[in-house]
DRENDO-1510 file (C-alpha; in Angstrom, 1 decimal, always signed):
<recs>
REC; n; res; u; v; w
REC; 1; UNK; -5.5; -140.5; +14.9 .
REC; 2; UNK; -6.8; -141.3; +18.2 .
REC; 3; UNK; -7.3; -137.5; +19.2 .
REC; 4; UNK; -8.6; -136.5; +15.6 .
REC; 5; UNK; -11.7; -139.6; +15.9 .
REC; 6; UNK; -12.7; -138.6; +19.1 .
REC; 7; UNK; -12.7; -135.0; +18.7 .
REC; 8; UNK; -14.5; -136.0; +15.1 .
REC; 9; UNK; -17.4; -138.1; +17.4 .
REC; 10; UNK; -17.8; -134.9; +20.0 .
REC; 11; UNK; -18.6; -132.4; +16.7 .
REC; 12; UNK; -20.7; -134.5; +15.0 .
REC; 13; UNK; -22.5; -135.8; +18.3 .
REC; 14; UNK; -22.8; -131.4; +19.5 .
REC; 15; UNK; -24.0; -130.8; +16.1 .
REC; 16; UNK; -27.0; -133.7; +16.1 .
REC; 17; UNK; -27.8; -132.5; +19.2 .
REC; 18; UNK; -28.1; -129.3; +18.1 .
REC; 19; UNK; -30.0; -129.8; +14.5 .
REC; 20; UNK; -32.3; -132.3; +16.2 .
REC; 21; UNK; -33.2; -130.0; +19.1 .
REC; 22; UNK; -33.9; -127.3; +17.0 .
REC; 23; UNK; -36.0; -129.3; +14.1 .
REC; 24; UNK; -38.2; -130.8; +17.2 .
REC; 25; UNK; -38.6; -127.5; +18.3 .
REC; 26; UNK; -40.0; -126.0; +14.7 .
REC; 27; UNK; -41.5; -129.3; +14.1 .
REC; 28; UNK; -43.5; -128.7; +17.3 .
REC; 29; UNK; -44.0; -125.1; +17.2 .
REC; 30; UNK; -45.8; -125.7; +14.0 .
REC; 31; UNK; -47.9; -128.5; +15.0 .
REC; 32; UNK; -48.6; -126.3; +18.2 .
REC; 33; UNK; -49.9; -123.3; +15.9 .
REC; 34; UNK; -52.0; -125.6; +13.6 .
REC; 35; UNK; -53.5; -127.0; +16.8 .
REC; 36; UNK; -54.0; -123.4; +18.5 .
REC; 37; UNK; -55.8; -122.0; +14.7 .
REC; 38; UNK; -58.2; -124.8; +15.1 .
REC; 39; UNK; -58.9; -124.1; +18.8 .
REC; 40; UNK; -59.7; -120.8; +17.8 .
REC; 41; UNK; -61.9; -121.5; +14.7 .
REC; 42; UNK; -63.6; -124.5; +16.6 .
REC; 43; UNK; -64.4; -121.8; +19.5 .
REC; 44; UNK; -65.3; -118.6; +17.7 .
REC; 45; UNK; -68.3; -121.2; +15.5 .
REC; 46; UNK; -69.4; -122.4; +18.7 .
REC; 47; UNK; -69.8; -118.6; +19.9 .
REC; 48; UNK; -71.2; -117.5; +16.7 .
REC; 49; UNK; -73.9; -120.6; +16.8 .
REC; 50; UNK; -74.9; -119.6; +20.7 .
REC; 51; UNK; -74.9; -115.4; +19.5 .
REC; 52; UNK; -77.5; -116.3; +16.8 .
REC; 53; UNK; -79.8; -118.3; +18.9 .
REC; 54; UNK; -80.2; -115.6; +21.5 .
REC; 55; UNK; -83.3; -113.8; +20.5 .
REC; 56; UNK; -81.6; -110.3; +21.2 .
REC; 57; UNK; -78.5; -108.6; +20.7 .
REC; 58; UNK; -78.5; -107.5; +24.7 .
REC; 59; UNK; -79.0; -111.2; +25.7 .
REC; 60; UNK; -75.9; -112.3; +23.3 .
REC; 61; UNK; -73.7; -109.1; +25.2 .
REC; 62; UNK; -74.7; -110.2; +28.4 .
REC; 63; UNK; -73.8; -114.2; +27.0 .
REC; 64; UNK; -70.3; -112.4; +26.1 .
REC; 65; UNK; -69.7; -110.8; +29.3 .
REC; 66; UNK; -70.2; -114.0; +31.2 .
REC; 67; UNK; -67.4; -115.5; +29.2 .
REC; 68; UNK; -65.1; -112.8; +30.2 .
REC; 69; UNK; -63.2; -115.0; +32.2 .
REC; 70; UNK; -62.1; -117.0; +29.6 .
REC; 71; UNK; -58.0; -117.9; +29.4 .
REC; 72; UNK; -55.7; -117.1; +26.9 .
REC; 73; UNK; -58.7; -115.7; +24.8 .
REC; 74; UNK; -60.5; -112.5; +23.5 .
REC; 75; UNK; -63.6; -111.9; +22.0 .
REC; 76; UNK; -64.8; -109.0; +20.1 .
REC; 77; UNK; -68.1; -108.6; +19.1 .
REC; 78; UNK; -68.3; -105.9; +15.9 .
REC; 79; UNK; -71.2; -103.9; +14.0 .
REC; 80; UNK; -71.7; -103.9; +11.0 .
REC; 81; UNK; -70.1; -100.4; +10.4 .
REC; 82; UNK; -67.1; -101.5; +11.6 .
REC; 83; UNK; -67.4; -100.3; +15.5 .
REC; 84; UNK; -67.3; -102.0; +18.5 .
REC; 85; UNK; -70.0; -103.6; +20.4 .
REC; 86; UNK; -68.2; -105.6; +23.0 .
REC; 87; UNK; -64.7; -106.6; +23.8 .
REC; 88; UNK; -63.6; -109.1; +26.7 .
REC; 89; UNK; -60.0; -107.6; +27.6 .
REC; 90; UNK; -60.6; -103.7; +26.7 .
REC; 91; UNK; -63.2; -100.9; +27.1 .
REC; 92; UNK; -64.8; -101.3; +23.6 .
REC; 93; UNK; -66.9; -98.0; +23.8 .
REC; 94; UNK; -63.0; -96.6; +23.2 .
REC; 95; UNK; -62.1; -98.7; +21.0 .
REC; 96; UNK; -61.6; -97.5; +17.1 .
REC; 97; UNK; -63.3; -98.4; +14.3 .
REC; 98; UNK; -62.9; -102.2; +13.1 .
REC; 99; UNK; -64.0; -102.3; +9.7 .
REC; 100; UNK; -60.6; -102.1; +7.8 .
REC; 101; UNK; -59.2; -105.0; +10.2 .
REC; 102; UNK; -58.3; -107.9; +6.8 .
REC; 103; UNK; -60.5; -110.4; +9.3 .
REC; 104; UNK; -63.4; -108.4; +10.0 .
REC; 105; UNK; -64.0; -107.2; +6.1 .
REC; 106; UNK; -63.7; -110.7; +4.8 .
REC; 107; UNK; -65.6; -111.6; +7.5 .
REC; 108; UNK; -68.4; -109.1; +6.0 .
REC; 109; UNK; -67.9; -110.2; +2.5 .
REC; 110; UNK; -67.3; -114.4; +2.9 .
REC; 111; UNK; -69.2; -114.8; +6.0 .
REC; 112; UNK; -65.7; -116.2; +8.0 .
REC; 113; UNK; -61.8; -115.4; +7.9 .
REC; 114; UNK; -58.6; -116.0; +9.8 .
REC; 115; UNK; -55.8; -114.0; +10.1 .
REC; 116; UNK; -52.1; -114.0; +11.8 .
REC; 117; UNK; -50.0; -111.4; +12.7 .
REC; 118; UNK; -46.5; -110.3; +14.6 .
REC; 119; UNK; -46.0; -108.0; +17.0 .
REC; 120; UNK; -43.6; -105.4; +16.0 .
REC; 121; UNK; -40.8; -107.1; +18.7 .
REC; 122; UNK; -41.2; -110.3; +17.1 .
REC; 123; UNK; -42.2; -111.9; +20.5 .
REC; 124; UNK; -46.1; -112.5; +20.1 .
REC; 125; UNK; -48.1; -113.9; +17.7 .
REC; 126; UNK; -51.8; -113.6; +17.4 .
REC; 127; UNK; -54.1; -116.0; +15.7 .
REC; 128; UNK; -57.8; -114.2; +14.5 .
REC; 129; UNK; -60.9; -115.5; +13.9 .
REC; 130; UNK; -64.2; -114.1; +12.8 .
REC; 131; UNK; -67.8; -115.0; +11.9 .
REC; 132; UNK; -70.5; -113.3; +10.3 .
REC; 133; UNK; -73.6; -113.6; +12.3 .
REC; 134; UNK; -77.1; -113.7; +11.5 .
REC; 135; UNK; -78.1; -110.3; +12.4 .
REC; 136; UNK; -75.1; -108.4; +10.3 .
REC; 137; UNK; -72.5; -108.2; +12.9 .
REC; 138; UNK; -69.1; -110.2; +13.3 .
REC; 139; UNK; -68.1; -111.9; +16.4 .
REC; 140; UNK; -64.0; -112.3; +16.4 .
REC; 141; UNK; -62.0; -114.3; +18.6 .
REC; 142; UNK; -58.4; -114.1; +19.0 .
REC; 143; UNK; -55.7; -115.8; +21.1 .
REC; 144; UNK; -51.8; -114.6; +21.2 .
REC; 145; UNK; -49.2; -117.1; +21.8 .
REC; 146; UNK; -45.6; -116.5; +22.2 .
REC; 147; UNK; -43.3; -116.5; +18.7 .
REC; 148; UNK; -41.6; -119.1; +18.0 .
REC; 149; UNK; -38.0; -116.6; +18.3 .
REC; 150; UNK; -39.4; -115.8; +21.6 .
REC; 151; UNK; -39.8; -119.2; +22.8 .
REC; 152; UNK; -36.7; -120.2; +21.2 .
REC; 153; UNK; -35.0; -117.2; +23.3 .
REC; 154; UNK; -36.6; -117.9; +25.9 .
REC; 155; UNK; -35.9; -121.5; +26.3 .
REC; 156; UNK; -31.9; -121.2; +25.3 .
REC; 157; UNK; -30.8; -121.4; +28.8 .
REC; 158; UNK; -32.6; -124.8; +29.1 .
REC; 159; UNK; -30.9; -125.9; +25.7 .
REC; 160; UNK; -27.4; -124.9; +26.8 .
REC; 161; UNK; -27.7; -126.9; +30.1 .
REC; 162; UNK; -29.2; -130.0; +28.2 .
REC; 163; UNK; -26.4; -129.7; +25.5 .
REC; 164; UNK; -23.7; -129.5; +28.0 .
REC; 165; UNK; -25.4; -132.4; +30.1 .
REC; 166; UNK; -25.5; -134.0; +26.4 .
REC; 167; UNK; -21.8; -133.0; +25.5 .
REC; 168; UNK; -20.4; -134.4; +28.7 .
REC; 169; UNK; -22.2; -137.9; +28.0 .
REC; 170; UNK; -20.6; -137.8; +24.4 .
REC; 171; UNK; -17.0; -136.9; +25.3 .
REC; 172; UNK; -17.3; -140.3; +28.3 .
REC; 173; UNK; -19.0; -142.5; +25.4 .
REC; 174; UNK; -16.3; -140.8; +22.5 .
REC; 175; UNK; -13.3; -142.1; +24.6 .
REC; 176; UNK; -14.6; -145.1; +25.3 .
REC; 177; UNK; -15.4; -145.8; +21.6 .
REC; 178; UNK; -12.4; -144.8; +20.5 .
REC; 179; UNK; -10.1; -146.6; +22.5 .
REC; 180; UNK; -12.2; -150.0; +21.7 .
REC; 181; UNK; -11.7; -148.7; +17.6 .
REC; 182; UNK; -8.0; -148.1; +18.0 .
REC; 183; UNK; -7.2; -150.8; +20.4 .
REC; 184; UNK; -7.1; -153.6; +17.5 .
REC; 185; UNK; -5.4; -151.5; +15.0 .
REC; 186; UNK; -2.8; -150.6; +17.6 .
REC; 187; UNK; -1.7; -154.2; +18.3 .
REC; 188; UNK; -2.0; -155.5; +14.7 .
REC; 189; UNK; +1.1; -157.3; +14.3 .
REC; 190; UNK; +2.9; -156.0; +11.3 .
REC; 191; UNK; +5.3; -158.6; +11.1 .
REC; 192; UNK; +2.4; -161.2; +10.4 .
REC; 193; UNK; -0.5; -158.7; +9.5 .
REC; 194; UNK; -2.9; -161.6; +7.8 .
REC; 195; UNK; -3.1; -162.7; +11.3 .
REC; 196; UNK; -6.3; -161.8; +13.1 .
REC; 197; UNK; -7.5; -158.3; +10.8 .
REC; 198; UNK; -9.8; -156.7; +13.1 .
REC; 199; UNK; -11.4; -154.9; +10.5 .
REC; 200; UNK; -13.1; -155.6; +6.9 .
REC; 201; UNK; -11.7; -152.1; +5.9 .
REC; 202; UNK; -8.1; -152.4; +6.6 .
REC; 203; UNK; -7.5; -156.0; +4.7 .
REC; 204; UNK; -6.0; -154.5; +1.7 .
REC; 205; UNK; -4.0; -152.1; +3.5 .
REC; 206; UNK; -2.6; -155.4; +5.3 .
REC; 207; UNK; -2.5; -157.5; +2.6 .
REC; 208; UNK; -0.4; -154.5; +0.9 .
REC; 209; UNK; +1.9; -155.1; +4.2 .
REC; 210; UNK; +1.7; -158.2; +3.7 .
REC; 211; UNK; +3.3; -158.6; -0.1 .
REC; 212; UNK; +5.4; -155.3; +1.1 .
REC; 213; UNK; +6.7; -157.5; +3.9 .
REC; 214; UNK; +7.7; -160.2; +1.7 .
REC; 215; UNK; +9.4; -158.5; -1.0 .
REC; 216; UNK; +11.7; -156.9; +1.4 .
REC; 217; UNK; +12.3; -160.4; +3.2 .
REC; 218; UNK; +13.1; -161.5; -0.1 .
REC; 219; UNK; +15.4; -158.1; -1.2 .
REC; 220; UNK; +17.2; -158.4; +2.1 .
REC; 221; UNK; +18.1; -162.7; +1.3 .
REC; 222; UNK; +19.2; -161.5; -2.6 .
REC; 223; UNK; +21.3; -158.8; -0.9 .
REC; 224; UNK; +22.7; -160.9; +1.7 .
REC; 225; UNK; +23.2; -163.4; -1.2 .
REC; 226; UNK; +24.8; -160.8; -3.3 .
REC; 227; UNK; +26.4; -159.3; -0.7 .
REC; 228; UNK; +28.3; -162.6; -0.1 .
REC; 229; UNK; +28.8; -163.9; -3.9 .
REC; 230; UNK; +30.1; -160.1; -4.2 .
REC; 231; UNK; +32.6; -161.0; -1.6 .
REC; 232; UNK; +34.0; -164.3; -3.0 .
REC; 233; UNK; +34.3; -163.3; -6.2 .
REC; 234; UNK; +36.6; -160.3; -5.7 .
REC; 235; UNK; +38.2; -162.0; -2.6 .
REC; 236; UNK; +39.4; -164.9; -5.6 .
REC; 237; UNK; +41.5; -162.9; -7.8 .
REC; 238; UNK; +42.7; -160.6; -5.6 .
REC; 239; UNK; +43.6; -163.6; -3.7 .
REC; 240; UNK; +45.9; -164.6; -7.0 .
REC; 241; UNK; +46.8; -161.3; -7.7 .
REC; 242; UNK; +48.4; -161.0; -4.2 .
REC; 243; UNK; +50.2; -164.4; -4.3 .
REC; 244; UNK; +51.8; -163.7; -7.5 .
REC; 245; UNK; +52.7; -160.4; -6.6 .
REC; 246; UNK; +53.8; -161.9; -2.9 .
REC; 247; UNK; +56.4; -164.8; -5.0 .
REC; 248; UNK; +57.7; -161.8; -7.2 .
REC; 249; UNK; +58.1; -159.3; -4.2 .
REC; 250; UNK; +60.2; -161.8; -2.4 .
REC; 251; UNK; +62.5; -163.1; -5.3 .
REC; 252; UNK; +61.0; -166.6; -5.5 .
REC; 253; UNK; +60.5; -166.0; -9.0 .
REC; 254; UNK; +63.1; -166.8; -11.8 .
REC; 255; UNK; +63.7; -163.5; -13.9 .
REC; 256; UNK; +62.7; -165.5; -17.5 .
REC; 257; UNK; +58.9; -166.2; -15.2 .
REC; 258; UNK; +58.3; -162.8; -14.3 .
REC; 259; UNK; +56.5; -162.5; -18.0 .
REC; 260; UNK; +54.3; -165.4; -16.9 .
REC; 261; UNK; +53.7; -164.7; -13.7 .
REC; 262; UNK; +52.8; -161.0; -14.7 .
REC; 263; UNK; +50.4; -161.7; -17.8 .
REC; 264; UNK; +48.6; -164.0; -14.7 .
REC; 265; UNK; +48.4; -161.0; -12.7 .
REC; 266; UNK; +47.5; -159.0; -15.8 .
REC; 267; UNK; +44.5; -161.8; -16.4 .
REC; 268; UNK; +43.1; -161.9; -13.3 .
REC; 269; UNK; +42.9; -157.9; -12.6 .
REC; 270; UNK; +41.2; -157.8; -16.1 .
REC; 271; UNK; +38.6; -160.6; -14.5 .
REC; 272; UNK; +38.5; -158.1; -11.4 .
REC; 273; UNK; +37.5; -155.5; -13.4 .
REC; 274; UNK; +35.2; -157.2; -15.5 .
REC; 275; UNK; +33.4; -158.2; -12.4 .
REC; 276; UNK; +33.5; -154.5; -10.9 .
REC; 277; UNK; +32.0; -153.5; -13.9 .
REC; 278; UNK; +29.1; -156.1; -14.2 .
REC; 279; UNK; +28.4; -155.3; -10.5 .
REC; 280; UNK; +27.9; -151.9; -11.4 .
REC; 281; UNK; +26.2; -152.3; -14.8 .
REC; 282; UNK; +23.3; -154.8; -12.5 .
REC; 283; UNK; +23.3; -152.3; -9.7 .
REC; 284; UNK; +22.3; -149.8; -11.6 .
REC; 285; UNK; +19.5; -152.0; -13.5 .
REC; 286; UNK; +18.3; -152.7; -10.2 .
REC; 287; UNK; +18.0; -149.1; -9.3 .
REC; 288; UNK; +17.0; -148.1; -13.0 .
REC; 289; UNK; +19.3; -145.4; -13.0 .
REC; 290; UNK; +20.4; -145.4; -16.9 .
REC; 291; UNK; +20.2; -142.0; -17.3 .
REC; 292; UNK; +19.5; -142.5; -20.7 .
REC; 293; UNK; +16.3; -141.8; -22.8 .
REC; 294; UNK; +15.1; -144.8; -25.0 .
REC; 295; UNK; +15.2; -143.9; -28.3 .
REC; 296; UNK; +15.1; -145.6; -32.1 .
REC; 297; UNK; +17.7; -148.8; -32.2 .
REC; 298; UNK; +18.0; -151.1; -34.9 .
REC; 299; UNK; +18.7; -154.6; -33.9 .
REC; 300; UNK; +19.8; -156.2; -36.4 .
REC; 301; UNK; +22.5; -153.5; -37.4 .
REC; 302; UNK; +23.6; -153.8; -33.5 .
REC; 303; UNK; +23.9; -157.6; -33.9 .
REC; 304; UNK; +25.9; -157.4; -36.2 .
REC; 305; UNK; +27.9; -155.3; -35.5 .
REC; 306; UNK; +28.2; -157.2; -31.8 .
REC; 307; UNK; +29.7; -160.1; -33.6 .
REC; 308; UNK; +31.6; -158.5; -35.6 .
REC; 309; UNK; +33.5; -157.5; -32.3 .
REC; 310; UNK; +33.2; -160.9; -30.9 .
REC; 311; UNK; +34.5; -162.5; -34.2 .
REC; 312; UNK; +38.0; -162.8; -32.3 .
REC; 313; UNK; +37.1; -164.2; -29.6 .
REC; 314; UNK; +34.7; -167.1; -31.6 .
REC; 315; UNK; +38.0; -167.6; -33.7 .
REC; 316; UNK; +39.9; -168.7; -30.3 .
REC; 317; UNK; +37.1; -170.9; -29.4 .
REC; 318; UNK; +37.4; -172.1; -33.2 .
REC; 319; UNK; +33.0; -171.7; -33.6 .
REC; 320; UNK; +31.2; -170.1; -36.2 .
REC; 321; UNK; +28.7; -167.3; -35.8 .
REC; 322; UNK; +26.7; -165.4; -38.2 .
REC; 323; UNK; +23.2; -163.0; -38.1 .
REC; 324; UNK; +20.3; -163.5; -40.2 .
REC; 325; UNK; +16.9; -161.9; -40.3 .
REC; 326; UNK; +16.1; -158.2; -41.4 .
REC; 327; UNK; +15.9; -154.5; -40.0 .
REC; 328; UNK; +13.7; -154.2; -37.3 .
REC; 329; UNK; +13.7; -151.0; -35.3 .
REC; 330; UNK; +12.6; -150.3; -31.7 .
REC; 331; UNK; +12.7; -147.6; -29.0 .
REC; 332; UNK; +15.2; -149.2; -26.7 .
REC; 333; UNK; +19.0; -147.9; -25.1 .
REC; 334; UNK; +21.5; -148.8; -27.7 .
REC; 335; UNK; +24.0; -149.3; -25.0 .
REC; 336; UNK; +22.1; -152.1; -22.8 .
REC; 337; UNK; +20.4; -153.3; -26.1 .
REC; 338; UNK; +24.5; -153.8; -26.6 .
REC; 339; UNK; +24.9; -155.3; -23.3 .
REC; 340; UNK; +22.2; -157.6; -24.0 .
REC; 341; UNK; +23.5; -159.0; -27.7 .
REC; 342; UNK; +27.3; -159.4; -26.6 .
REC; 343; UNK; +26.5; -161.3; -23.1 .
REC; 344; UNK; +24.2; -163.3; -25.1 .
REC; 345; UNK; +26.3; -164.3; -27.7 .
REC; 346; UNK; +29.6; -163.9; -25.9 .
REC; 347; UNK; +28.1; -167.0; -23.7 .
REC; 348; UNK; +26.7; -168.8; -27.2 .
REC; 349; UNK; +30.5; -168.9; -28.1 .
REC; 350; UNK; +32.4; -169.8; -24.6 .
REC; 351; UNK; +30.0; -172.7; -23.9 .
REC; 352; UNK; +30.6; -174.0; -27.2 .
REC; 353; UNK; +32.1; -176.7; -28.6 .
REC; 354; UNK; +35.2; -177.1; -30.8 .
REC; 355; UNK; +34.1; -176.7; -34.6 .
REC; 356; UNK; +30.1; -175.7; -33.3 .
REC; 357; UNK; +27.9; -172.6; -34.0 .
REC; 358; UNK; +26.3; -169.7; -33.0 .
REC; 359; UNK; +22.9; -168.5; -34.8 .
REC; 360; UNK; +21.4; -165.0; -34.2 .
REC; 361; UNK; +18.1; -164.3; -35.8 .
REC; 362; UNK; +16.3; -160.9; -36.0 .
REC; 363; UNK; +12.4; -160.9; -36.9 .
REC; 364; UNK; +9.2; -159.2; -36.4 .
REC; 365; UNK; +6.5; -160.4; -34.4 .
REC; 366; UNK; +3.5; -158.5; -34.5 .
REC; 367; UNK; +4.0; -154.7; -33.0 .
REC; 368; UNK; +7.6; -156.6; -31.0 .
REC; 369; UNK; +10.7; -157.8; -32.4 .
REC; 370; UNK; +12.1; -161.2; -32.2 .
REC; 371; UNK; +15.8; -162.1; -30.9 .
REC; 372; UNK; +16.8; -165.6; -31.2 .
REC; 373; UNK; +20.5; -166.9; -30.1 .
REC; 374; UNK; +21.2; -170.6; -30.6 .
REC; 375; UNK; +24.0; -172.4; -30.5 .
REC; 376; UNK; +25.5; -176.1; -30.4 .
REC; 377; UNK; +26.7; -175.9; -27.4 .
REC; 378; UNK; +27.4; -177.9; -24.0 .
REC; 379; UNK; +23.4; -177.1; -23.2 .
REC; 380; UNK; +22.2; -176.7; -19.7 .
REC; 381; UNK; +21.0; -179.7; -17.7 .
REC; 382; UNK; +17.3; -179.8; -16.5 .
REC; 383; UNK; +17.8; -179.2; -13.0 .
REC; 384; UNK; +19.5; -175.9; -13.7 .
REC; 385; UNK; +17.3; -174.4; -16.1 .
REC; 386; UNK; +15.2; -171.7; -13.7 .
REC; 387; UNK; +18.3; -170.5; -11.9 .
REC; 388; UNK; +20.8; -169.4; -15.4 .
REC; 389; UNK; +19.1; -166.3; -14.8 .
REC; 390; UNK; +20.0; -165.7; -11.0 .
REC; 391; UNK; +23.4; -163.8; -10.3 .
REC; 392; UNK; +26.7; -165.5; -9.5 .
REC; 393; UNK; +25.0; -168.9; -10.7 .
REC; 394; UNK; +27.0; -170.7; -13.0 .
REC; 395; UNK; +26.2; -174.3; -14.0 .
REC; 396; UNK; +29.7; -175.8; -14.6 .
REC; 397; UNK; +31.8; -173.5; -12.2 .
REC; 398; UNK; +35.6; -174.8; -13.3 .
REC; 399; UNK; +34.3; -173.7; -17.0 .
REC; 400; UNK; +33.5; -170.6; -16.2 .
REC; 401; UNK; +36.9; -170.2; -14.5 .
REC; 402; UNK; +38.1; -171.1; -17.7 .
REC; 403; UNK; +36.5; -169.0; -19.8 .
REC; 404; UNK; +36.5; -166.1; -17.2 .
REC; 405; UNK; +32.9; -165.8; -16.7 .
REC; 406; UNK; +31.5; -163.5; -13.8 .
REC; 407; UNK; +28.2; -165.4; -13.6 .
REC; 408; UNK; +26.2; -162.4; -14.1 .
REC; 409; UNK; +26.4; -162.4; -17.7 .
REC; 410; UNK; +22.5; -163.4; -18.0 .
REC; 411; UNK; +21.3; -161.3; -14.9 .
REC; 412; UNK; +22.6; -158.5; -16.6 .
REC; 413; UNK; +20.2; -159.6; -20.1 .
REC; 414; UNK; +17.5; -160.7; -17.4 .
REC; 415; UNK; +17.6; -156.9; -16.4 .
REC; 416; UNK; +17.8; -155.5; -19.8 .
REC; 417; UNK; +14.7; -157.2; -21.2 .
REC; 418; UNK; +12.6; -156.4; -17.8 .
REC; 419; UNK; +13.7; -152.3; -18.5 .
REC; 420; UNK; +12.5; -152.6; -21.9 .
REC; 421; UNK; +9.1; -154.4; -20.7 .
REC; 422; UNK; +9.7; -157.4; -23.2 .
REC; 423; UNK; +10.4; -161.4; -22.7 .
REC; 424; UNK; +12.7; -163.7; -22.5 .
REC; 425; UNK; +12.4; -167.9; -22.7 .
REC; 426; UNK; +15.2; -170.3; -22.9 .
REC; 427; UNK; +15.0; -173.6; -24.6 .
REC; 428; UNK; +18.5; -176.4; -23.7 .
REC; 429; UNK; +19.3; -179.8; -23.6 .
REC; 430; UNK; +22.2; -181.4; -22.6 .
REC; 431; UNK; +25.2; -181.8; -25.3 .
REC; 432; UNK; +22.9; -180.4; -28.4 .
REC; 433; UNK; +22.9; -176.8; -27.4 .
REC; 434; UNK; +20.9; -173.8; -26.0 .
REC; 435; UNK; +18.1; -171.4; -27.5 .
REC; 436; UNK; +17.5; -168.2; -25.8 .
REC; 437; UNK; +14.7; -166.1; -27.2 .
REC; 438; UNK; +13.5; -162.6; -26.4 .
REC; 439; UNK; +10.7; -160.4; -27.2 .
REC; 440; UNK; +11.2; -156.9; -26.9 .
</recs>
């Protein structure tokens, strides 16, 4: 970066340089012809106003040959038939005939005219004047100056020794300006980058570090979190599973309590699995790698059909459950859609109580669908409404041993809801039951 600004500054300086030294040098080439045209004109009607007060033609020659000397100009003095009378540089009686010359027939026919032309080399460029006198005959004045390619040319040498002068100056200043733009963005501290921004430009870059910074602070604690719930949950019934296992190995247990002692081993690597598989089914919400396209799912078939598989299990806990509502259709994958409905409804009927109910409603809202679970259950206290959602949280943790519960039963609907962009509330109170509700 620091290379590509300074070499940017050295260009763009050069080529200033450049574009300015050459419009200067048209700019004033111009002005100096304008000004050297005028000359010319103001001299040449002076001449002609001296030429028509001399009473004769050999007093206005011998005026002519006195100004002979003159710099950097020529005067010709013409007759009327187009040939030479007088000339200040050449021998005019050798001179060819004038009359076709552009300046000296307008001259004839408009009484003045002005003309410009380029030598053949491109290198001089004369500027003609001439005036009809009194008596017939036209008094011309001319003055050549170099081209402005010649000049140009001509002072290159000069140009290439300023620009390198120039060059030099803006490769020292360059360096130094870049190092004083770099310097601050070099020892921004990313870490804390809304500390001291050096520049207006970079704050939503930084503030864009800034949230970046924070989310990853935040990923890294929910990993280390997970990481660590992940750990104590498999550590527990393996823990079990190896103790049983341990009293059976060494003989401690009584042949008519190997049955027992197995269908505990049997419970707890079904509650292993059941975790393995959660963790999976979460990790891969995370990552949103379903691998599935969304396509049409109707929820209210899929409820039912839910409970009808979990009509077992709400036997055991001796609670009710039944779906109202009607069809209602959305673009969805049927297999989390299924995840969603059984963990929802699942926890309806394990956090019941004895003799209580489970509700499922299906409605349309608008262009979304409506999914309300209620039940009669324990209910959630205050305090632990805005973390049923978190993974591994569980509100009454000896229940959920009881009931087997993983505790990421709602992370897992949490995720599901968030994939399909929709909603999700929860309404609860304490001994009269919970209300979850989701838009999707």
């Amino acid at each position: 970066m620091k290379k590509r600004i300074f070499k940017n500054m050295c260009f763009l300086a050069g080529g200033i340089c450049i574009l300015a030294y050459t419009f200067l040098f048209f700019l004033f080439n111009v002005v100096y012809g304008r000004q050297t045209e005028q000359y010319v004109r103001n001299e040449t009607w002076f001449l002609a106003e001296m030429a028509n007060e001399m009473p004769s033609q050999e007093e206005a020659l011998s005026y002519f040959e006195r100004l002979d000397s003159m710099d950097g100009s020529r005067i010709t003095w013409i007759a009327a038939d187009g040939t030479v009378m007088f000339d200040s540089r050449e021998d005019w009686r050798t001179m060819e005939n004038h009359k076709n010359r552009p300046e000296v027939r307008e001259a004839l026919e408009e009484g003045a005219s002005s003309s410009v032309r380029q030598s053949t080399t491109l290198k001089e460029r004369t500027i003609y004047y001439a005036v009809l006198l009194q008596d017939g005959t036209v008094l011309r004045m001319s003055m050549s100056t170099d081209s402005v390619y010649a000049l140009y040319i001509s002072m290159l040498p000069v140009l290439l020794v300023i620009l390198l002068i120039f060059i030099i100056i803006v490769m020292i200043l360059a360096h130094r300006m870049t190092d004083a733009i770099v310097r601050p963005i070099n020892n921004l501290d990313l870490v804390k980058p809304e500390n001291g921004c050096p520049y207006e430009e970079l704050e939503p870059l930084l503030a864009r570090i800034h949230r970046q910074n924070e989310e990853r602070q935040k990923n890294e604690k929910m990993r280390r979190e997970f990481s660590a719930n992940v750990s104590h949950e498999l550590k527990t019934p393996l823990t079990s599973i190896s103790g049983y296992a341990e009293l059976m190995k060494d003989g401690m247990v009584q042949a008519g309590d190997v049955p027992v002692f197995a269908e505990k081993i049997y419970k707890e690597a079904a509650r292993l699995i059941g975790l393995v598989n959660d963790i999976i089914k979460i990790s891969r919400l995370d990552e949103r790698k379903i691998g599935i396209e969304k396509e049409p799912v109707d929820l209210h078939a899929m409820a039912e059909d839910v409970c009808q598989r979990l009509e077992t299990v709400a036997q055991k806990y001796k609670v009710s459950l039944d779906v109202q509502g009607k069809e209602a259709v959305i673009q969805g994958v049927p297999q989390m859609i299924d995840e969603l409905f059984y963990n929802l409804c699942e926890n309806a009927i394990k956090y019941n109580q004895p003799g209580g109910s489970v509700h499922v409603r299906i409605s349309r809202e608008m262009d979304r669908a409506r999914i309300v679970v209620e039940d009669t259950g324990i209910g959630i206290p205050k305090e632990h409404l805005d973390r049923v959602f978190e993974r591994f949280y569980r509100v009454d943790k000896s229940h959920s041993r009881q009931t087997g519960g993983t505790g990421l039963g709602l992370a897992i609907v949490k995720h599901v809801v968030e994939y399909h962009d929709g909603k999700i509330s929860l309404e609860s109170e304490e001994g009269k039951g919970t209300k979850i509700t989701v838009l999707l």
